[in-house]
C-alpha positions in Angstrom: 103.8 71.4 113.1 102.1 74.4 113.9 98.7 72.7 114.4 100.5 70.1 116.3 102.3 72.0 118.8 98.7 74.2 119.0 100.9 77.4 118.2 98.9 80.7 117.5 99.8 81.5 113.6 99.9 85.4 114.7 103.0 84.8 116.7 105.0 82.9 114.0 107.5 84.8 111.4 106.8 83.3 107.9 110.0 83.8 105.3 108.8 81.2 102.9 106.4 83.7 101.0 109.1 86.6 100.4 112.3 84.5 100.5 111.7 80.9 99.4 113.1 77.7 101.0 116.4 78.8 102.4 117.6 75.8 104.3 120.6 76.7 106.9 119.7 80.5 106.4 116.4 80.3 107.3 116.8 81.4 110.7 119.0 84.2 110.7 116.5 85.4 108.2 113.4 85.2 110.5 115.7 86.7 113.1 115.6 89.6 111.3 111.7 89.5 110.0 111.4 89.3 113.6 113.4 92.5 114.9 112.6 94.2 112.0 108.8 93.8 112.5 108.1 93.1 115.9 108.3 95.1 119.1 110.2 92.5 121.5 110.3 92.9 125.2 112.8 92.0 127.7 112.1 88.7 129.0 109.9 87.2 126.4 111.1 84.0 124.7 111.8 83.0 120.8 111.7 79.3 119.8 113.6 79.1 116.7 113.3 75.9 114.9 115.3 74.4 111.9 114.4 71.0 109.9 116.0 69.3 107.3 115.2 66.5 104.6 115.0 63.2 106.4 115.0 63.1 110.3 116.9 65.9 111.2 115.7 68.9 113.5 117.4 71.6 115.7 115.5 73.9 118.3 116.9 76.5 120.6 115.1 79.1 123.1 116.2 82.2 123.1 115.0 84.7 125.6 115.5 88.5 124.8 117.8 90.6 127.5 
C-alpha cells in the first residue's frame, strides 16, 4: 500500500515491530506512537487506515486543532 499510494515511509507510524498484529487496536495504538513520538502541528493532517481479512477497509482524516 505504501508503494502504491507513493507514501514517504519516514512519515508512517509502524506498531507491527513492537506490538504485533493487533487488529481493531491497531489504531489507537499508532495514535499514541504518534503523539508520543512526534511533534504534531496545528493544521497538519493524519490518515489513519484500518484493514481486515477479506475486503474490508476503513480510513478517516483527522486534522490536528
Amino acid at each position: 500500500m505504501v508503494r502504491m499510494l507513493k507514501i514517504d515511509k519516514r512519515k508512517l507510524i509502524d506498531i507491527f515491530h513492537n506490538h504485533g498484529n493487533q487488529v481493531a487496536s491497531s489504531i489507537p495504538t499508532a495514535l499514541h506512537e504518534l503523539f508520543m513520538t512526534k511533534d504534531l502541528k496545528s493544521g497538519q493532517r493524519v490518515m489513519m487506515v484500518g484493514t481486515s481479512a477479506g475486503v474490508g477497509l476503513g480510513l478517516v482524516v483527522w486534522e490536528v486543532p
